[in-house]
Structures are given as C-alpha cells and as structure tokens.
C-alpha positions in Angstrom: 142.4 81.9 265.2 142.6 78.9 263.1 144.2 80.5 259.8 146.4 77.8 257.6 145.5 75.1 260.1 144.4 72.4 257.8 144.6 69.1 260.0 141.1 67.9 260.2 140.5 66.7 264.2 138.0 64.4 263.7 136.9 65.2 267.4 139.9 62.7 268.7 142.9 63.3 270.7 146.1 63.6 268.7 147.2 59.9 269.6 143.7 58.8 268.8 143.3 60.5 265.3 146.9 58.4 264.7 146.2 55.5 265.4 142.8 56.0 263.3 145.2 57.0 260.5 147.3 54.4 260.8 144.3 51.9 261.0 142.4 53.3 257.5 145.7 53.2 255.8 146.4 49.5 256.7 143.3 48.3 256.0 143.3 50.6 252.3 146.6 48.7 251.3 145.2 45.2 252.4 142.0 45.6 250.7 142.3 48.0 248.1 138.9 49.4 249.0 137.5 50.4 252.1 134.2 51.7 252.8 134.1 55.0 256.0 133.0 58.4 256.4 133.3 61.3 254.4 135.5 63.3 257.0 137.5 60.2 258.0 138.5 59.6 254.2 139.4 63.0 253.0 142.4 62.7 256.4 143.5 59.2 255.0 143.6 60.0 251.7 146.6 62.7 252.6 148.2 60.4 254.9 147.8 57.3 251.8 149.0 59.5 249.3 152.2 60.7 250.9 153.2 57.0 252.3 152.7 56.1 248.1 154.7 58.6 247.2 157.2 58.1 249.3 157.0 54.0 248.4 158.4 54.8 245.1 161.5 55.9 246.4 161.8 51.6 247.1 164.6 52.2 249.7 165.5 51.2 253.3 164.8 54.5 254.3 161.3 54.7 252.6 160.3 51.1 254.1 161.3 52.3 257.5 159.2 55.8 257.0 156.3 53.6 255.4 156.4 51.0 258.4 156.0 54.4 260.9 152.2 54.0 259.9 152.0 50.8 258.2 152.6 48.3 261.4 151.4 45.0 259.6 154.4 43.5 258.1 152.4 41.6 255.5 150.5 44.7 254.4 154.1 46.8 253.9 155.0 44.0 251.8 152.4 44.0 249.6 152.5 47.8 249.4 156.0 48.1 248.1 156.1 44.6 246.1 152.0 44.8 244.5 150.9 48.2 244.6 154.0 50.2 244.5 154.7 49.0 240.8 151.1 49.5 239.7 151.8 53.6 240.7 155.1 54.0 239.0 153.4 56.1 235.8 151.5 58.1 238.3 152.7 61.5 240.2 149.2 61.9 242.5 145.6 60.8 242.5 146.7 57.4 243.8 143.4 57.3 245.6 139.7 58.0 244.9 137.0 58.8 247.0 133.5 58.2 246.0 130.7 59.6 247.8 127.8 56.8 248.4 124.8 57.4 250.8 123.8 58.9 253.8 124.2 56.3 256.7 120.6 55.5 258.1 121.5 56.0 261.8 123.0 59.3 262.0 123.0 60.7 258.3 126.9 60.5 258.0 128.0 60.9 254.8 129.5 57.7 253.4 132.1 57.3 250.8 134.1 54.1 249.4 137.9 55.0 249.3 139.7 53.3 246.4 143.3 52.4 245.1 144.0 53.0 241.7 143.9 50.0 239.6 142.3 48.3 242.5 141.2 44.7 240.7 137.3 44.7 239.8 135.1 41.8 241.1 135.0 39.1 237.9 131.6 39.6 236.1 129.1 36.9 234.4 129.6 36.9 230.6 126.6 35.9 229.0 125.9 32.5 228.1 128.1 31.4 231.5 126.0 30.5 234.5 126.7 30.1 238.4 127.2 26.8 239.5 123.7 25.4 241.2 124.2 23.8 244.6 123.1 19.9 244.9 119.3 20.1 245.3 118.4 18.7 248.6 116.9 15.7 249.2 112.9 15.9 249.5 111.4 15.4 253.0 110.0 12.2 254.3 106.1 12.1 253.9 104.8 12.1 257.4 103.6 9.1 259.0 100.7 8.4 261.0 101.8 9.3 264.7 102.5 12.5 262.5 99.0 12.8 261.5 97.2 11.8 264.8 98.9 14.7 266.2 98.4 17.1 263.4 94.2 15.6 264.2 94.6 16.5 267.9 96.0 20.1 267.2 93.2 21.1 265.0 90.6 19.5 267.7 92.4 21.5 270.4 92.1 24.9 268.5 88.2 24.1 267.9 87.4 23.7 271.2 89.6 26.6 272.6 87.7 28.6 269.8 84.4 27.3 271.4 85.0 28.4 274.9 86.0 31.6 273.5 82.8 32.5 271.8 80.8 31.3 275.4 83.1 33.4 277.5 81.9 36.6 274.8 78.4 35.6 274.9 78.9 35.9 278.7 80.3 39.1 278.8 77.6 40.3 276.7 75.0 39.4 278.7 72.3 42.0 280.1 73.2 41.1 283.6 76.9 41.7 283.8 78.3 45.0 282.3 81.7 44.9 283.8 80.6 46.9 287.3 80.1 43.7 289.1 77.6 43.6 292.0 76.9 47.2 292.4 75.5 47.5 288.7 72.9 44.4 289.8 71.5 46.0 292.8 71.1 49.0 290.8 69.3 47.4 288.6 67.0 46.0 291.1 66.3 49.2 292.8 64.6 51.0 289.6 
C-alpha cells in the first residue's frame, strides 16, 4: 500500500531523482525561469521552496544545508545575496508554475517554473524602435563569363528537354509496348 507516500518517483532510482532535483533547482536559481515537465516541476517546486525558506534563516548552517543541493558556488551566492532579500515579505508561494502546451513528441505536459519577482524581459515603448543592422552592400552585377554560362545552361536544359520528348515519342510507338521481342513476333503471327 502506498497510503501518505507522497514522493513523486518520476520513474528514477533514488540517486537519479536527486541529482535531477538538484539539477532543476540550480538551474531555477540561475535563471529565474526554467521551462520542464509538469511532473518534474511539481517535485522541484517542494524541494525550491524548502531550500528558500530555509535561505532566510542567512546563517552558516542554512548556507551549508542550501549547498547540500545547490553545488554551484556562484548560484548559492546569488541565492542568498539576490533572491533571498527579494523573499523576505513572503512566508510561501516563492515559486509559480504555469502550465503551457502539450510537447509535440510525446504529449508531455509542459509548464514554465518561475521565481517570484523574476525580472521581466524589457518591452518596446511606443515611439522607440530597434536598432536596424547596416544594410549590406548590393551584389556585383554579373559580368560576361557570368552570362556565357548562364547562355550555356539554358541551351543544355533545351536540348536535354529535346531528347526527352524523342525518347517518349519512342516509347509510344505501336511497335514497342514494353514486352520486348515476344510482343513483335506476336504481332506478326495474327
């Protein structure tokens, strides 16, 4: 029986889910949004939420706890010294999971997991524009050689089309139906 048995497996040894834990989380703090499935979000959103919570404390003993999961050294700092203070008003709901699409392959559900206060991408305001590229310098007009050769290509093509048209009017012929020899001397007898 399975009763009060709430860990979600995720079809992965126990070492495996883990390290998958450990892996979402990492990239969550260092990007502030990640994009995975719906199953896979729902198990690092408990694990997220706890190492936030417990991030607050801002001791030696809650950096050493934190650092269990959190193995990038750059990524702990940025926890306790960017999004640690953002979360001080908060108690819970440091995360939020958004359900997205169905993936094409294998109809996963797909969800985008998202810190709170996670910094939008900058929008246009109207009136500003995006900065336009150099325009690229035209091409050179071709020159002659460049022209014989386009005359020879279309020449070529004519006559291939040519000898395509006999080689149908042959194979249409009365005398040759595709049996070869045997369909002539049949012919012959009646």
């Amino acid at each position: 029986m399975r009763h009060r048995k709430d860990t979600l497996k995720l079809s992965r040894s126990h070492s495996h889910r883990r390290a998958l834990m450990s892996n979402l989380v990492t990239s969550l703090i260092k990007h502030e949004k990640i994009q995975t499935t719906f199953p896979k979000a729902q198990a690092a959103k408990r694990v997220a939420e706890r190492l936030i919570s417990v991030s607050k404390q801002n001791d030696l003993a809650a950096i050493r706890q934190v650092g269990k999961i959190v193995k990038d050294k750059e990524v702990l700092k940025k926890l306790f010294q960017v999004i640690m203070p953002r979360m001080k008003d908060k108690k819970s709901g440091f995360i939020t999971v958004t359900k997205l699409w169905l993936r094409k392959g294998d109809a996963a559900l797909l969800c985008l997991m998202e810190l709170y206060g996670a910094p939008a991408k900058a929008k246009l305001v109207k009136g500003e524009k995006k900065e336009k590229k150099a325009a690229k310098p035209a091409k050179k007009q071709p020159g002659k050689k460049v022209a014989k050769a386009e005359g020879k290509l279309k020449e070529e093509k004519k006559s291939a089309a040519a000898k395509a048209s006999t080689s149908a009017k042959a194979a249409a012929d009365h005398r040759y139906n595709g049996a070869g020899k045997s369909a002539d001397k049949a012919k012959a007898k009646k």
